[in-house]
C-alpha positions as CSV (number, residue, x, y, z in Angstrom):
1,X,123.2,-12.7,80.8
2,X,126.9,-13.1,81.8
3,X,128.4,-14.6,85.4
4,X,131.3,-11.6,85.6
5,X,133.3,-12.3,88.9
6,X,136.4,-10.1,89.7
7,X,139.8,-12.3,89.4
8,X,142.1,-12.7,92.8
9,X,145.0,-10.5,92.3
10,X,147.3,-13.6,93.0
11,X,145.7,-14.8,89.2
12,X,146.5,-11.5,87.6
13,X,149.3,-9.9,88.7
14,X,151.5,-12.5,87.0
15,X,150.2,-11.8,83.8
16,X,150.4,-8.3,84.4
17,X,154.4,-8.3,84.8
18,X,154.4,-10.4,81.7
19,X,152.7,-7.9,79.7
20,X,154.7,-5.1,81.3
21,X,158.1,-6.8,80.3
22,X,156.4,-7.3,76.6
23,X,155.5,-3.7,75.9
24,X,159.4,-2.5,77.4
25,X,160.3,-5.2,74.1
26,X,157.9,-3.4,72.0
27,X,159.5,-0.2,72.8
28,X,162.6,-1.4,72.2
29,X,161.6,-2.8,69.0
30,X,159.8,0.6,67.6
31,X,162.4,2.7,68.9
32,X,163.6,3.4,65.2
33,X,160.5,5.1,64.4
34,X,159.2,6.6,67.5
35,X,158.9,6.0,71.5
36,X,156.1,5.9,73.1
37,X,154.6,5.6,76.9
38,X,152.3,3.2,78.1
39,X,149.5,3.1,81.5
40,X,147.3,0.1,82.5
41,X,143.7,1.8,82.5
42,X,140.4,1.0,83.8
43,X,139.6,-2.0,85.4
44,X,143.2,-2.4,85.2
45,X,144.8,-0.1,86.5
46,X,142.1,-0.3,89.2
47,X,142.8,-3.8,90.1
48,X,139.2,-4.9,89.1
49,X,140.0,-7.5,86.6
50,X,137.0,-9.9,85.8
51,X,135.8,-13.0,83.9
52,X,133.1,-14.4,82.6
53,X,132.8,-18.1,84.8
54,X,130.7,-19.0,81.9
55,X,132.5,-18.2,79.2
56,X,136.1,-19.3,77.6
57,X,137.7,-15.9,76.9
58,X,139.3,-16.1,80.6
59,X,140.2,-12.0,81.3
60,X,141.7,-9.1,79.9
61,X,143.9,-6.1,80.6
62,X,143.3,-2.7,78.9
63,X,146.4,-0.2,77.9
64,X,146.8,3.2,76.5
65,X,149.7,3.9,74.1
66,X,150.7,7.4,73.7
67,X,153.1,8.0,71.2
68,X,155.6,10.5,71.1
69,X,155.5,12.0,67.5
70,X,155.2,16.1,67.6
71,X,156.2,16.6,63.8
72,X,153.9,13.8,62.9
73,X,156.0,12.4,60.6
74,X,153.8,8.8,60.9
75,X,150.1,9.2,60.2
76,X,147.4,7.3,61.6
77,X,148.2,3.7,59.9
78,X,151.5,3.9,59.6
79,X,151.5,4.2,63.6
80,X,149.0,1.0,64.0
81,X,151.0,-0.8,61.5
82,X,154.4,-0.4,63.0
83,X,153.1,-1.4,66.6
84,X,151.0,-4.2,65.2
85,X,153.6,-5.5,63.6
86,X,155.9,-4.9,66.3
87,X,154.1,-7.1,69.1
88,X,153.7,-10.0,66.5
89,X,157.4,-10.0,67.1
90,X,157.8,-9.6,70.5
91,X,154.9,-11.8,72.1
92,X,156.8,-15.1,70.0
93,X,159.7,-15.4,72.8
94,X,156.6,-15.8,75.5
95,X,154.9,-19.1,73.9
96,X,154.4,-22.4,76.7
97,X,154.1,-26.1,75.5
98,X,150.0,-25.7,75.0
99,X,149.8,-22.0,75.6
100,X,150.7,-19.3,73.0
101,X,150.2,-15.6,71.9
102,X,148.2,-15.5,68.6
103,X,148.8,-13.1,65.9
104,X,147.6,-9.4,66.8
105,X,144.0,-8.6,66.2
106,X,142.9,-5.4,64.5
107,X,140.2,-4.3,65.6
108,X,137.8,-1.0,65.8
109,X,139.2,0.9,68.6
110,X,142.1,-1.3,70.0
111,X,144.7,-3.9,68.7
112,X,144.5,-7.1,70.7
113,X,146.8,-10.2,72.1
114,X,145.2,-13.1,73.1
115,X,146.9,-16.2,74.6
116,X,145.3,-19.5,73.6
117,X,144.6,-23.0,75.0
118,X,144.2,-24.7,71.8
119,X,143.8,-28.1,73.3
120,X,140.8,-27.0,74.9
121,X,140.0,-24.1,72.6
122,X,139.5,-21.4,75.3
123,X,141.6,-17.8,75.5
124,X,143.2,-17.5,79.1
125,X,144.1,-13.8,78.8
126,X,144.2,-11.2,76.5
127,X,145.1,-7.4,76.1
128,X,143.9,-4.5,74.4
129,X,146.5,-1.9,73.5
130,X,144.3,1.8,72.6
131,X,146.6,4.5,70.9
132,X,145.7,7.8,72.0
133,X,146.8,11.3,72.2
134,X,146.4,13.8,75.0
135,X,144.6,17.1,73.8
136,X,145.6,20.6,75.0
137,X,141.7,20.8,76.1
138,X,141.7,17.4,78.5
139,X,139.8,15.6,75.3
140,X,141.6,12.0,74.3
141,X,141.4,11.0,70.3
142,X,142.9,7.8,69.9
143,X,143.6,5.9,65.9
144,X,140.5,4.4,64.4
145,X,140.2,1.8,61.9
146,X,137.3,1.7,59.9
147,X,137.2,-1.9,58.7
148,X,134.5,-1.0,55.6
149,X,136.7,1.3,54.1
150,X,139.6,0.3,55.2
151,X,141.4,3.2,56.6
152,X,142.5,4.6,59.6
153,X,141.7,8.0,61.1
154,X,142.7,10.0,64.8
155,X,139.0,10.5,66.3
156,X,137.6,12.0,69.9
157,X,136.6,9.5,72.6
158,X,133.2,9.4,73.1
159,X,132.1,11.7,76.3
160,X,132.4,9.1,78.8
161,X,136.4,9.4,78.7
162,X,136.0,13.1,78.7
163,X,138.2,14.0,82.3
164,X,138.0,9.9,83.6
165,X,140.8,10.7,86.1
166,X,139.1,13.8,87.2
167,X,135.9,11.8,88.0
168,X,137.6,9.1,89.4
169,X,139.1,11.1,91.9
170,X,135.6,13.1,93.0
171,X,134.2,9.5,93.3
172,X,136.6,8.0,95.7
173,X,136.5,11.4,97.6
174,X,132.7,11.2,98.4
175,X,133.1,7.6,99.0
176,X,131.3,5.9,96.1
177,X,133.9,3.7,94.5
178,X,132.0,0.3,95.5
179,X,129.0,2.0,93.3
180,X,131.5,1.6,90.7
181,X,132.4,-1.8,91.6
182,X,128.8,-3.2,91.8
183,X,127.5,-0.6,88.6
184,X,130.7,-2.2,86.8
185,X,129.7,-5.9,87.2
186,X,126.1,-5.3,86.5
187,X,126.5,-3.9,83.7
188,X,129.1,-6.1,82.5
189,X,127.1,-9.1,83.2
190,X,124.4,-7.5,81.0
191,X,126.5,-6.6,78.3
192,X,124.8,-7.8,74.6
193,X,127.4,-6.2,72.7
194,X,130.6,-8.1,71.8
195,X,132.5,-5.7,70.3
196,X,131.9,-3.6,73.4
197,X,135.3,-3.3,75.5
198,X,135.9,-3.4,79.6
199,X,137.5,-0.2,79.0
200,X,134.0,1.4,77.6
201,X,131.8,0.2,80.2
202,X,134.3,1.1,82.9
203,X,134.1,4.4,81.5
204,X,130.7,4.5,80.9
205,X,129.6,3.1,84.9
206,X,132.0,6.3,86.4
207,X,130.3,8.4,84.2
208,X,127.2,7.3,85.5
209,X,128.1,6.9,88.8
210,X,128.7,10.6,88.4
211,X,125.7,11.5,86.9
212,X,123.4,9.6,89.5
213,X,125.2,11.4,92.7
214,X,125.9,15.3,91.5
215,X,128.8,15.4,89.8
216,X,128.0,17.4,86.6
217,X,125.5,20.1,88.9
């Protein structure tokens, strides 16, 4: 069992900026190969950023990263590569005395920076950056890496992501968004997984949210 709380906006929205002016670098930086556009999603775009009072991995922001390649003349890796690579760069101007970005982490679904306190071995904030593309049909695939085999592949969202906005919208409209807030903690809070990201169990509490109050009848 966890002790999620949400984080006062006057915590977060300094970070925020920060991150914002680091992915403008990043596109600056990539900008040879490709552009690409970016949206703070999920508990972050929704202003429900939370942490763990008992834990030392402090809270994190969640972004999608929609490149803009129509003759796909960069496949799956190469993309990850080049923006992994590409944020190693730009988070070094953004160091402090104790405090610093660590090298990019390359994980399942997302690539993630973290900044560290390594005097008192605790992260303060982090941020996961999910590379997706915007089907025809409303369905979102994002770039996969399958760490066993090494590779990288473009894959379907699970359901839950399936028309998010769309549900989001019919929530607030029948006036259920503090199920979400409550459903979100909860559910956080009782979270066993760690490889499990805010972004999946914000998706997965509007889908149920949904589901519990007539959305899919």
């Amino acid at each position: 069992m966890h002790n999620f709380e949400y984080v006062p906006k006057k915590e977060w929205e300094p970070i925020r900026d920060e991150l914002s002016e680091i992915i403008c670098r990043l596109q600056d930086e990539v900008r040879d190969a490709f552009t690409f556009q970016y949206h703070f999603i999920g508990s972050s775009e929704r202003k429900m950023i939370t942490r763990d009072k008992s834990s030392n991995i402090g809270f994190d922001f969640d972004v999608n990263i929609e490149v803009n390649d129509p003759d796909e003349d960069y496949s799956a890796e190469e993309i990850r590569n080049i923006l992994r690579k590409g944020l190693d760069k730009v988070t070094h101007p953004y160091g402090y005395p104790i405090f610093e970005y660590d090298y990019t982490e390359d994980s399942t679904r997302v690539l993630t920076i973290k900044v560290k306190d390594r005097m008192n071995f605790c992260i303060l904030h982090s941020c996961d950056f999910c590379i997706i593309y915007e089907c025809d049909d409303g369905q979102q695939q994002y770039i996969r890496y399958n760490k066993k085999q090494r590779s990288y592949s473009w894959e379907y969202q699970p359901k839950g992501y399936y028309k998010l906005s769309d549900k989001i919208a019919w929530i607030k409209k029948h006036k259920l968004w503090q199920h979400v807030r409550d459903n979100y903690i909860t559910k956080k809070n009782e979270n066993t997984d760690d490889n499990k990201k805010s972004r999946s169990i914000f998706a997965e509490t509007v889908h149920q949210v949904c589901q519990q109050n007539g959305y899919y009848q």
